[in-house]
Every structure is written in structure tokens, then in C-alpha cells.
ZAVO-107019 format. One line per 2 residues: number of its first residue (from 1); for each residue x, y, z of C-alpha. Coordinates in Angstrom, 3 decimals. Layout:
<pts>
NUM	X Y Z ~ ...
</pts>
This chain:
<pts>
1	-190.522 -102.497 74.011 ~ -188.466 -105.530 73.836
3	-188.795 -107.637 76.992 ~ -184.941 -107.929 76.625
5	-184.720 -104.368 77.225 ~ -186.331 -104.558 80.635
7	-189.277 -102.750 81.701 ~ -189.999 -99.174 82.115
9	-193.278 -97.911 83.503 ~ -194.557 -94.770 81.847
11	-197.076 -94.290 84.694 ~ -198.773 -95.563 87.413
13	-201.884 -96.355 85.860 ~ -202.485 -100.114 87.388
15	-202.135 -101.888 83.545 ~ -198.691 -100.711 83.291
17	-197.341 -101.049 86.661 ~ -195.012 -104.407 86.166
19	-196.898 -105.926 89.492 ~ -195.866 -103.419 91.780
21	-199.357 -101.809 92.657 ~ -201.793 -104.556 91.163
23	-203.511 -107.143 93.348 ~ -201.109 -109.709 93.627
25	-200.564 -113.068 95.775 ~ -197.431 -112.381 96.952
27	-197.905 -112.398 101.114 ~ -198.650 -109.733 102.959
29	-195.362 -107.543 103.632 ~ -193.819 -108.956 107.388
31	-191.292 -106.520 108.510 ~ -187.820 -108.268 109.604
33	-186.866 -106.021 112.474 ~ -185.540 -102.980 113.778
35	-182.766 -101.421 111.269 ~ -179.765 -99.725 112.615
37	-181.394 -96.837 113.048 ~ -184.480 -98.324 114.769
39	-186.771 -97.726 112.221 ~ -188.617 -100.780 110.244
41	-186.171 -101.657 107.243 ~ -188.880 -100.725 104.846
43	-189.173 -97.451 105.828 ~ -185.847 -96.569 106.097
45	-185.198 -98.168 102.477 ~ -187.813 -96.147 101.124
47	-186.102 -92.822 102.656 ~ -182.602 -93.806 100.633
49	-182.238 -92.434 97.527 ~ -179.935 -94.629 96.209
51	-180.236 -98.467 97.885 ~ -177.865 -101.275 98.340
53	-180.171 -104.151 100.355 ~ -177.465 -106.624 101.966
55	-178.555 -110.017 103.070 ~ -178.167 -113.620 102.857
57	-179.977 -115.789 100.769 ~ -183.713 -116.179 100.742
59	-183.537 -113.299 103.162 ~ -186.224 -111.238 101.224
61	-183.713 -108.654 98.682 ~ -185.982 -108.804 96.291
63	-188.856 -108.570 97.916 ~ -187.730 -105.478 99.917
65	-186.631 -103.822 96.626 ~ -190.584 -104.414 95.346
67	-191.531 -102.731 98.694 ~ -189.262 -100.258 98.084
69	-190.162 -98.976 94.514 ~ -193.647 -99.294 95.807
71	-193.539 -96.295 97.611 ~ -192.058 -94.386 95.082
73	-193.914 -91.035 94.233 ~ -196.238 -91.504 91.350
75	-193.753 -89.088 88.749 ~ -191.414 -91.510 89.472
77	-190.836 -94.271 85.814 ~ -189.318 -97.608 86.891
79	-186.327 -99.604 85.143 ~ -187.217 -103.154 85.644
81	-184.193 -105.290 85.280 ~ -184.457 -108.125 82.361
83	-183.349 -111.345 83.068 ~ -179.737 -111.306 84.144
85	-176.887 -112.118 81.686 ~ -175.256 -115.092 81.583
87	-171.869 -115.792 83.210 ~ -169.847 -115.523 79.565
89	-171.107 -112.254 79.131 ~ -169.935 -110.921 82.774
91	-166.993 -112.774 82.086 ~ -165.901 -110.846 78.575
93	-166.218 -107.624 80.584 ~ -163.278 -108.746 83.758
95	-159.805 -107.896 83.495 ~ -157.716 -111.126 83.903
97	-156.780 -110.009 87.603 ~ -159.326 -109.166 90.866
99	-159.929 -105.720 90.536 ~ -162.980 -104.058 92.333
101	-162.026 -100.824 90.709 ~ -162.470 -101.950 87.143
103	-165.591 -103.023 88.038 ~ -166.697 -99.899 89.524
105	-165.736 -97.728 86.781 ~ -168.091 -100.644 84.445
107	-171.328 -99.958 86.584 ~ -170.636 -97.034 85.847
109	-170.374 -96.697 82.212 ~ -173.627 -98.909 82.371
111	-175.700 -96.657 84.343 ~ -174.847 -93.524 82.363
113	-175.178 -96.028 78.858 ~ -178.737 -96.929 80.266
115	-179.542 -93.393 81.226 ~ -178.487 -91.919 77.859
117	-180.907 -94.564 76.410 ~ -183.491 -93.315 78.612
119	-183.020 -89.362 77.703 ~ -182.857 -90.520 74.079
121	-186.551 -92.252 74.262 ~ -187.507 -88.612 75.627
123	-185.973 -86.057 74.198 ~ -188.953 -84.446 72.806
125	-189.116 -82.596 76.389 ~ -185.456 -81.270 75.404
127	-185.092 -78.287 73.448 ~ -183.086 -78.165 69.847
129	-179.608 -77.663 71.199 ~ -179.817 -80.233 74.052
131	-181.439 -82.986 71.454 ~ -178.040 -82.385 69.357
133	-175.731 -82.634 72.778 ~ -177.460 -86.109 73.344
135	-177.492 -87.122 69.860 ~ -173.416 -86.182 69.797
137	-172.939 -88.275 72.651 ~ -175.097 -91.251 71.416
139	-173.401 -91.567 67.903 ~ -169.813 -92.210 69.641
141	-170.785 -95.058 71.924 ~ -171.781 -98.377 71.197
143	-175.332 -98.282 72.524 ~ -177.608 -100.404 69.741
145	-181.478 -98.990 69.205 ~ -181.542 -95.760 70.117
147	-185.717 -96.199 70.205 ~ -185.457 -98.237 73.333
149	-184.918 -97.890 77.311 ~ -181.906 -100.257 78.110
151	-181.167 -101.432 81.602 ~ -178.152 -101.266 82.369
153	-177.956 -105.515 82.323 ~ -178.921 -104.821 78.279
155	-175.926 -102.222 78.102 ~ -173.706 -104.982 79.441
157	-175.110 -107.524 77.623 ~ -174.444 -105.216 73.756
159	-171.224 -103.934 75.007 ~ -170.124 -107.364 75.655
161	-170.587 -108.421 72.023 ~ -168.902 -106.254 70.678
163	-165.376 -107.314 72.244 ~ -163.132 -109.041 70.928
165	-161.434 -111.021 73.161 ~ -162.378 -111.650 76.869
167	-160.123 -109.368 79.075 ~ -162.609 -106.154 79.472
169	-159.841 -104.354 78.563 ~ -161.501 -103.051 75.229
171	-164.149 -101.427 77.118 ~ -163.017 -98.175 77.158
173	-160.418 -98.243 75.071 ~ -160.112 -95.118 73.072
175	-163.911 -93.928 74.807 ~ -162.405 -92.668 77.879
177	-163.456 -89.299 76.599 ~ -166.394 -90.512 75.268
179	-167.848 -91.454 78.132 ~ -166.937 -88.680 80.476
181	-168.680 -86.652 78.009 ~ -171.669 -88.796 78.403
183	-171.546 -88.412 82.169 ~ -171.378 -84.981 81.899
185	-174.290 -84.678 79.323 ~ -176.558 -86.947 81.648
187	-176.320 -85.094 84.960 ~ -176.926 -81.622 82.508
189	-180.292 -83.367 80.692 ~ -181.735 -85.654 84.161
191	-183.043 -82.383 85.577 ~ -185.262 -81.479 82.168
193	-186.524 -85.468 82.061 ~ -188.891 -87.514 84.107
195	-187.168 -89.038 87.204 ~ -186.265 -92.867 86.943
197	-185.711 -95.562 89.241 ~ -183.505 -98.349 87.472
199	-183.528 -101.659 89.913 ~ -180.308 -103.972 89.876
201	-181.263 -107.703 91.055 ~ -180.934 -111.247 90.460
203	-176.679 -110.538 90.661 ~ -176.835 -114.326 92.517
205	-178.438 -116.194 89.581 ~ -175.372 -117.470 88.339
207	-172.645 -116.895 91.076 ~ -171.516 -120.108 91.684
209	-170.184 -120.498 87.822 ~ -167.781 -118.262 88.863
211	-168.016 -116.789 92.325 ~ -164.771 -114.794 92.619
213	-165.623 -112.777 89.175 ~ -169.682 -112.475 90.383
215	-168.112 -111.116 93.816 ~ -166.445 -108.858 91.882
217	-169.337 -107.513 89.874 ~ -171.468 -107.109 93.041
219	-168.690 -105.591 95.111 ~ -168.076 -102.640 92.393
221	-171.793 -102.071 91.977 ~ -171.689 -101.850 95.774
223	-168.256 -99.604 95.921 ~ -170.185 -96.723 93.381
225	-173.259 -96.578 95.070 ~ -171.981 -96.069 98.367
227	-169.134 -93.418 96.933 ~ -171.690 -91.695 95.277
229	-172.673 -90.607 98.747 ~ -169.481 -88.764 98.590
231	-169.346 -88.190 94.936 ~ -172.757 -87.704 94.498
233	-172.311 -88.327 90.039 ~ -175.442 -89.841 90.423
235	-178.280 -87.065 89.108 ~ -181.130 -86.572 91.692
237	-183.794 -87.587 89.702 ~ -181.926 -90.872 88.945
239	-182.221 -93.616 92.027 ~ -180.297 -97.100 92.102
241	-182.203 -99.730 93.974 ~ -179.797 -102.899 94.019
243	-179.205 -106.086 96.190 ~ -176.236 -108.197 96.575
245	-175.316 -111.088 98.640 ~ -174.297 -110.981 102.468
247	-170.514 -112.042 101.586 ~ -170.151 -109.317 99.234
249	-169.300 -106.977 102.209 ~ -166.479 -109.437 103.320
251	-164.786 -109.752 99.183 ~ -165.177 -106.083 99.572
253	-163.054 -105.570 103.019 ~ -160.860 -108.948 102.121
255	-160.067 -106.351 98.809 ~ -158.416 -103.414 100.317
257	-161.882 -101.624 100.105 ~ -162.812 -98.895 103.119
259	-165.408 -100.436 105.386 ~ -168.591 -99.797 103.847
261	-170.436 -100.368 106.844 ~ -171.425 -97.154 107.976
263	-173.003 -96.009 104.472 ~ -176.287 -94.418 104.441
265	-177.246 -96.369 101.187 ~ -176.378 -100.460 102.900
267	-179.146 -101.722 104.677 ~ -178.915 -105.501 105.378
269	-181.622 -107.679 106.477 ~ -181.857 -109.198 109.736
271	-185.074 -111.125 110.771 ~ -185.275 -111.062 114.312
273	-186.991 -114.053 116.109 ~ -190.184 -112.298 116.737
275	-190.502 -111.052 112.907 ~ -189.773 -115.113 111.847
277	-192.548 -116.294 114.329 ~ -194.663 -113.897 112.910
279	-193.442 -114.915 109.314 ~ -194.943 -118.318 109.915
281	-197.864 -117.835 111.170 ~ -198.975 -115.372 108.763
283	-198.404 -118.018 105.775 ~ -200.733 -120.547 107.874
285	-203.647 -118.075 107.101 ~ -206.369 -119.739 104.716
287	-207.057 -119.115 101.409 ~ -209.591 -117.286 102.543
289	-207.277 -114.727 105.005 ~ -208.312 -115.873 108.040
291	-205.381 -116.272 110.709 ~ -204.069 -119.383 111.974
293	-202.254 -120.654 115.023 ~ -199.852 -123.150 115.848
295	-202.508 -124.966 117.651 ~ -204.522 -125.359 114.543
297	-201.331 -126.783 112.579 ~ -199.670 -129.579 115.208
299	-201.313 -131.235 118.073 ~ -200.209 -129.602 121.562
301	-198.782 -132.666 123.727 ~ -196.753 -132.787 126.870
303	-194.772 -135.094 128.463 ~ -197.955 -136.332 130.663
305	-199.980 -136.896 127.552 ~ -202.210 -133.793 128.266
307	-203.328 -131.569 125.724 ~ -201.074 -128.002 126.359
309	-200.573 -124.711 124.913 ~ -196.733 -125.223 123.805
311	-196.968 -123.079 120.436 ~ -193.505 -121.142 121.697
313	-191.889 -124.498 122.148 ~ -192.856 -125.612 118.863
315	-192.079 -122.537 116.917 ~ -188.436 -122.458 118.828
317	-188.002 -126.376 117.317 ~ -189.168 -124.967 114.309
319	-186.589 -121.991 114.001 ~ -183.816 -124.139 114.907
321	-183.701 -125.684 112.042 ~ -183.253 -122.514 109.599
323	-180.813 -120.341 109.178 ~ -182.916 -117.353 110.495
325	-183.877 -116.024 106.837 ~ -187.727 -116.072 105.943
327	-186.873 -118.322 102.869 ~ -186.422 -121.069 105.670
329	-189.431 -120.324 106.924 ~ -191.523 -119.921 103.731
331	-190.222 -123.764 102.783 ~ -191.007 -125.054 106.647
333	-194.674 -123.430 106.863 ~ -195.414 -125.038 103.017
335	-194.335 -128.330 103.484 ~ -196.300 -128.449 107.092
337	-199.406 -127.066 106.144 ~ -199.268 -129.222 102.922
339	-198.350 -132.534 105.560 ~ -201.515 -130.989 107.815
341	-203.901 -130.659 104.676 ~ -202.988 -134.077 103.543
343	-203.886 -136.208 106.937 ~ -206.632 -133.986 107.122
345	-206.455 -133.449 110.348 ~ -203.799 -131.460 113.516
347	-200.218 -132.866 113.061 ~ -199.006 -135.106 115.439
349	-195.687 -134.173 117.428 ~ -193.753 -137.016 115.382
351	-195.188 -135.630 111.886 ~ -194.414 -132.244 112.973
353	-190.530 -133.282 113.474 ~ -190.699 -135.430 110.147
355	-191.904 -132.821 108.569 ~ -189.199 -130.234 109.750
357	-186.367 -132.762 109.510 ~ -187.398 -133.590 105.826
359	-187.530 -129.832 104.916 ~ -183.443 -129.195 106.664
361	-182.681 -131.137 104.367 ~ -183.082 -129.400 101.708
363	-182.084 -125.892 103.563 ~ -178.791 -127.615 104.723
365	-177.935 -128.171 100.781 ~ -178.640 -124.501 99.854
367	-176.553 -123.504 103.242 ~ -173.831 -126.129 102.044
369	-174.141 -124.511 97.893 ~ -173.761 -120.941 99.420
371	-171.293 -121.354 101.819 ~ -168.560 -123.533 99.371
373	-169.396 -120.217 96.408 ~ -168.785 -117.734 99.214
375	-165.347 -119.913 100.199 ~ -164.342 -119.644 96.074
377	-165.167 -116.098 96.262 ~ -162.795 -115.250 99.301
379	-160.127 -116.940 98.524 ~ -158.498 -115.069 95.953
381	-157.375 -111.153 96.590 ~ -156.895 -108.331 94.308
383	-154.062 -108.447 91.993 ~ -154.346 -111.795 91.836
385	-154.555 -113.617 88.560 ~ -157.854 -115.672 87.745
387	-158.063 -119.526 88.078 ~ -160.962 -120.815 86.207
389	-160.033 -124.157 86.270 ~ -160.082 -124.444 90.101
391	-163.783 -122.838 90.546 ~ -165.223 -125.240 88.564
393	-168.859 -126.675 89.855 ~ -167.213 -130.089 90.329
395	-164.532 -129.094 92.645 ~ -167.198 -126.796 94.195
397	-169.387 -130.318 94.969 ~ -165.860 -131.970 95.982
399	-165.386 -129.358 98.209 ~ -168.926 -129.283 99.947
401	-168.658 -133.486 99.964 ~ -165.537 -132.321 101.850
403	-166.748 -130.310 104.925 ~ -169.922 -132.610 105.555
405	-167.552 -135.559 105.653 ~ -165.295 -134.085 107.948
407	-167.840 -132.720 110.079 ~ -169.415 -135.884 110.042
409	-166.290 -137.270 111.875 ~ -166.551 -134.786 114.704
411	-169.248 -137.173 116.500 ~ -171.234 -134.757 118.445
413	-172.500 -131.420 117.685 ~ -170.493 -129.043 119.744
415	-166.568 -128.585 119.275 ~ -163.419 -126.462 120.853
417	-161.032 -124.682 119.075 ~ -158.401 -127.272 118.954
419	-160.952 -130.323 117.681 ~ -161.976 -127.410 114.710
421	-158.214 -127.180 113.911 ~ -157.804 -130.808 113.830
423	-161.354 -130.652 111.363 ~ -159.290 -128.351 108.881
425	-156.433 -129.402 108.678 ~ -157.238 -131.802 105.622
427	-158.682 -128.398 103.461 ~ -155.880 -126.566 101.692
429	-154.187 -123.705 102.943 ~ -155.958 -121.245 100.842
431	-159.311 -121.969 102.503 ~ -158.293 -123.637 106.357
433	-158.523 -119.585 107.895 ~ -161.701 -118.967 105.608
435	-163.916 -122.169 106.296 ~ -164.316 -121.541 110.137
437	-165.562 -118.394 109.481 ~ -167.709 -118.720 106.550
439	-169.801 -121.181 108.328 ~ -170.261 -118.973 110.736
441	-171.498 -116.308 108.334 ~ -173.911 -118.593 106.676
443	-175.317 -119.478 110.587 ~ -174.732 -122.923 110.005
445	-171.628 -122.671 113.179 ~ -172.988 -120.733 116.324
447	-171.076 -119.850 119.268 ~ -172.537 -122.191 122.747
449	-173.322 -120.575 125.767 ~ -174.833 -123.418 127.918
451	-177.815 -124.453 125.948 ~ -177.930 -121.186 123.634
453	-176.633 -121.727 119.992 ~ -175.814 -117.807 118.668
455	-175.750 -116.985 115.481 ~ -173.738 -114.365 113.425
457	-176.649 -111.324 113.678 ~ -174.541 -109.123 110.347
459	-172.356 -109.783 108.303 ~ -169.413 -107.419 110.005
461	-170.248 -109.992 113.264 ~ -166.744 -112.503 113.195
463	-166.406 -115.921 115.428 ~ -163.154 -114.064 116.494
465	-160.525 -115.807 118.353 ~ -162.101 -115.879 121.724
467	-164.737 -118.153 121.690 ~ -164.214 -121.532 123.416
469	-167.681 -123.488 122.451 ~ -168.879 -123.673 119.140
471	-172.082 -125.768 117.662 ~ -173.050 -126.511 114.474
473	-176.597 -125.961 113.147 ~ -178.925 -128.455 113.546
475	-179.649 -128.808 109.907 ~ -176.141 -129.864 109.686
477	-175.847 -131.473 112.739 ~ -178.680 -134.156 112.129
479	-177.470 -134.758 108.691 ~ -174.147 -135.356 109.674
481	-175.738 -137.825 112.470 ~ -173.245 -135.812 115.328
483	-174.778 -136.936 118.986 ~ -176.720 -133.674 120.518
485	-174.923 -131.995 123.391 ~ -178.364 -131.146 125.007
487	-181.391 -132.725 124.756 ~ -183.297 -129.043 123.924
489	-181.479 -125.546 122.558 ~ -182.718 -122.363 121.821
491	-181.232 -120.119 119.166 ~ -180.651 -116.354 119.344
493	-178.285 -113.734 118.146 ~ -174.695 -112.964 119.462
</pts>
């Protein structure tokens, strides 16, 4: 099959299993924390039959979503998602206005165009009159080779071509029936065919080339999964494993969409401070598997010069500079144990802090990149008419050169209410209420309670209006060269 097609596994003999079940070098599965429900987020994935994983970036969506299909029963084919179009083709398929909606009813026609591609490949487990029902439905609809499994990114991807002008509004023009028809035909054929799990990822690739429209496209594949719990259009035998940024949520309620929140099929990803600790020191083990401490990576000194276990102090110095998301930590433990591997030898306490203060600054950029897309993406609201020219990626880098200059102004790295009003009142109107909180979201503000900086724990957690101590991160904070308001913090969850 085409690699453009994406990948579907026939069975789960090892050769054809797409890395899921083969020996692999991806780490040793470290479980984030507690879910909602109190079960590890794994397991509780794995019990959802259709998935939406929710979680900032470099929080672990895709990894979760391997874990995920993992576990799936051996009958069970997987839809491996190609690589993601490009932002032209996502583009030719938008209406010239927000609309969540529209984009709902397009994951839709992509599933049940993928699916139909799917029964196709197998209908010699249909009977004679069934073949000719899906045969019907495939000669009406724009589909391409009929000989192939297309995920629903290649539907997308064909369907797109095929327009003529950008607006999306051809997709369905004169098909309406067409593809109601198709829907109907695909819930009557998915109990006679093999069950199929079709994974949506990779939605963030290119996000910040347009982030309002890319919010869009997440927040409708998020709207029909988690109606389908109502709906239920989805067959049985068909599962939807997908993952989607943190802010998505947020375009979604900012959008005149229900809170989502409570949906069986949302699980977001939270790594508690005892999972990231953990994190760490599982990717100091040796090449060959053996477990390392913290004494083995940095040399334990105290303030009298005598060797001392202080591994928590070091791994809370550690964590402070992250945003909490095991990305952080993946890009903190390399760089030290490359630092430790070059010396040759236990890092000192000033290499230790080099090498974390060298490392925030590249998390602070990502933070900074993610935080000015998620800004673009809130602050325009349904109805309204697009603006390409303003979500450009140089007024994206204006913007971001923006907020680190005016935080740099702020001098220290704790503020009140009034000195952040003063802070944005140089940003336009259409982002001033949005900034405070996105940084927030993104953990790179905290609310201060003496020397406790506490971070947003999900994405429905808000700053609010009552707070009277905010801090900024201390990736941000040391870049920005503000003067520390206490000598040590610890970091923690609201």
C-alpha cells in the first residue's frame, strides 16, 4: 500500500505491526498520574472506545495513543495516520468564517470516506447484494483508488484537490445525500468486517501557520467524538484514537460549544510531581538498563562543604525549570547525562545549574511559540470572518518579542494585579484579557503562596480574578533577568 495512504495492520504478527509490539527503544512506559477517575491514564484510555487524549505540548499524546492501540485485542486492524497535510490543504476545506460545526460535519465525512475505503479493500467477506450497496455508494463520491485503505488525513488530502476555490463550501455541495447514504451503508457493513482502529495525530505539526483555522480542525474532531457518546454514529467495531492540544478545550468553550469536560472519551494528561521525578530518573538508566540515581549524576554538596544526600532538592531545582510535561524532562535528563558523560565524572553543583539553565532556554522558546499560537487561536470567535494577514509567523515572532520585552520591564519575578495591568496595557485590545490567562495555561505564570509557585493542574483550571500574587516561571524569569523574590521555591499544583 502506498505509504501516503497510511498504514493498516492486517494482523498482529510482529513484521507487520507498524512498531507497536516489536522491540523498540522508545523508554519504558512512566505513568503520569492518577486520572479523574483514579485509575492510571493508560488504563483508563485503553477502556474508551473512542479517545480524545488532551494535553499540552511534549506532554506524551502520542505516546499514550501508542500505549493505547497497544492493548488493543489482537482482531483488532490499525489505521496508522500518514504524515499530516499541509496547512493549504486544511485551508481549501474552511468556510471563510469560524465555524466549529462545519468542521464537525468534515471529520465526519472523512471518517465514513476512510471507512468506505476500508469495507471496499474487504468486501470479499460481504455477500453479492451488500458488495453492490458499497459499490453504489463508492461510485458517487470522490474517493480515488478504490484498492487502497485511506486515512481519513488521505480523504482530506483527495477531497481537497478536487475544489475549486478555497471556501470548503464545495464539499458537500450537491453530496449531502450522498453521503448520508454512505453513513448509513457503513454502520449496516462494520458489523460483517474486521474491526478497525483509525488513529488521528500530529493535528499540531503545522498550527502555528494558521492557529485559529488548526483550532478549528481540532475542536470539530473533538466536538464529534465526544457527541458520538450521545449519538453514538460511530459503528462499534470502528474506534477513534485522536489527540489535540490543551487550548483546544478553551477555542472550544470561547466558541459557544457545551463544556466538554465531563466526556467519557477526554482524558488529558497531567504529570504529577512524583510521575516527573520518576520520569527522570528512569532515562538516567544505562545502556545497559541498570537504574541510576541522582547521586550518580551531580555531586551532593551542602552549604558546609560536606558530601549529603540532597537528590529531592536537586530534582525540585530541576522541575522548576519545566513546565511540568515529560518533554521538559526528556530534554533536561539528555543534556545532563550528556554534560556528566562528557567530564567523565559526577556533575558539580555549578554544572548541574549550567546545565539546567542552558536547557530553559530552549523550553522557554517552545513555551513562548505555543503560548503566542494559542493567543492567535483565541482571539477570534465564531462568525467571525478570517484574517490571514494578521496570523502571519512574523507578527506571531513580533508578538512573542512583545511579551518577553515587557516582562522583562517588570524587574522582579513576582507581580500584583495592578503591575500585570500596567504590563498589558501596550498589547491590543483583542489579546490584553487573553494574555494573562494564556500564560497561565502554558504554566509559564503561577499563582504565589509564600514560597510556592502553582501551576494551572487542567486546562478548565483559570487564574480567576481573585488571586493577589502571581510569579512567572523561572524559565522566563531568568531569561528575562527579573530579580528572584525568594532565594529557593518549590512548585506544585493549584
Amino acid at each position: 500500500m502506498d505509504s501516503t495512504h497510511g498504514h493498516v495492520r492486517p494482523d498482529r504478527r510482529a513484521d507487520e505491526m507498524s512498531g507497536i509490539d516489536e522491540p523498540s527503544d522508545e523508554p519504558v512506559w512512566v505513568e503520569p498520574g492518577p486520572s479523574r477517575a483514579g485509575a492510571d491514564i493508560r488504563g483508563s484510555s485503553a477502556q474508551v472506545h473512542n479517545l480524545v487524549v488532551v494535553g499540552a505540548a511534549c506532554s506524551g499524546k502520542s505516546r499514550l495513543l501508542s500505549e493505547v492501540a497497544s492493548r488493543v485485542p489482537s482482531e483488532w486492524q490499525l489505521m496508522q495516520p500518514p504524515s499530516t497535510p499541509r496547512t493549504d490543504v486544511w485551508r481549501r476545506l474552511s468556510r471563510p468564517t469560524i465555524d466549529v460545526s462545519h468542521w464537525e460535519n468534515v471529520w465526519r465525512i472523512l471518517i465514513v470516506g476512510s471507512y468506505l475505503s476500508f469495507a471496499n479493500v474487504h468486501q470479499h467477506l460481504l455477500d453479492e447484494e451488500d458488495r453492490q450497496r458499497l459499490r453504489s455508494v463508492m461510485t458517487t463520491l470522490p474517493l480515488g483508488d478504490p484498492h487502497s485503505v485511506r486515512h481519513p488525513y488521505t480523504v482530506m488530502t483527495e477531497l481537497s484537490s478536487g475544489l475549486r476555490s478555497a471556501s470548503g463550501s464545495e464539499l458537500t455541495n450537491g453530496k449531502e445525500a450522498d453521503w448520508l447514504r454512505a453513513e448509513r451503508v457503513t454502520g449496516d457493513l462494520a458489523p460483517l468486517l474486521p474491526p478497525v482502529v483509525i488513529i488521528i495525530d500530529h493535528l499540531d505539526n503545522y498550527f502555528d501557520n494558521h492557529p485559529s483555522e488548526m483550532a478549528e480542525v481540532q475542536g470539530g474532531l473533538v466536538a464529534l467524538i465526544a457527541h458520538n457518546d450521545r449519538q453514538r454514529w460511530i459503528p462499534r467495531n470502528v474506534r477513534l484514537l485522536a489527540a489535540v492540544r490543551r487550548s483546544t478545550l478553551d477555542f472550544l468553550r470561547k466558541n459557544g460549544v457545551p463544556n466538554l469536560s465531563t466526556a467519557a472519551c477526554i482524558k488529558e494528561i497531567v504529570w504529577d510531581l512524583g510521575s516527573l521525578e520518576r520520569l527522570f530518573l528512569q532515562r538516567l538508566r544505562g545502556s545497559d538498563g541498570r537504574p541510576r540515581t541522582m547521586r550518580w549524576l551531580v555531586r551532593p554538596v551542602g552549604q558546609d562543604g560536606q558530601v549529603r544526600s540532597s537528590a529531592q532538592r536537586r530534582i525540585d531545582q530541576l522541575l522548576q525549570h519545566t513546565s511540568l510535561v515529560a518533554g521538559d524532562v526528556d530534554k533536561l535528563a539528555g543534556v545532563l547525562c550528556e554534560k556528566r558523560d562528557f567530564v567523565g565524572r559526577q556533575l558539580t553543583a555549578d554544572e548541574f545549574e549550567e546545565g539546567i539553565s542552558s536547557t530553559a532556554i530552549d523550553i522557554l522558546n517552545a513555551l513562548a511559540h505555543n503560548t503566542v499560537s494559542d493567543l492567535r487561536s483565541l482571539s477570534v470567535s465564531r462568525g467571525f470572518a478570517r484574517q490571514p494577514s494578521v496570523e502571519t509567523n512574523d507578527e506571531q515572532d513580533q508578538l512573542r518579542r512583545q511579551l518577553i520585552t515587557s516582562i522583562s520591564a517588570m524587574d522582579k519575578d513576582t507581580f500584583t494585579p495592578s503591575e500585570a495591568a500596567r504590563m498589558l496595557e501596550a498589547f491590543p485590545d483583542s489579546l490584553r484579557f487573553l494574555i494573562l490567562e494564556a500564560l497561565w495555561r502554558s504554566r509559564l505564570v503561577a499563582r504565589v503562596e509564600g514560597n510556592r509557585w502553582l501551576y494551572s493542574r487542567t486546562y478548565s483550571d483559570r487564574l480567576g480574578p481573585a488571586w493577589t500574587l502571581a510569579g512567572w516561571n523561572p524559565v522566563l524569569a531568568e531569561e528575562c533577568k527579573l530579580t528572584p523574590t525568594w532565594e529557593e521555591i518549590s512548585v506544585g499544583y493549584v
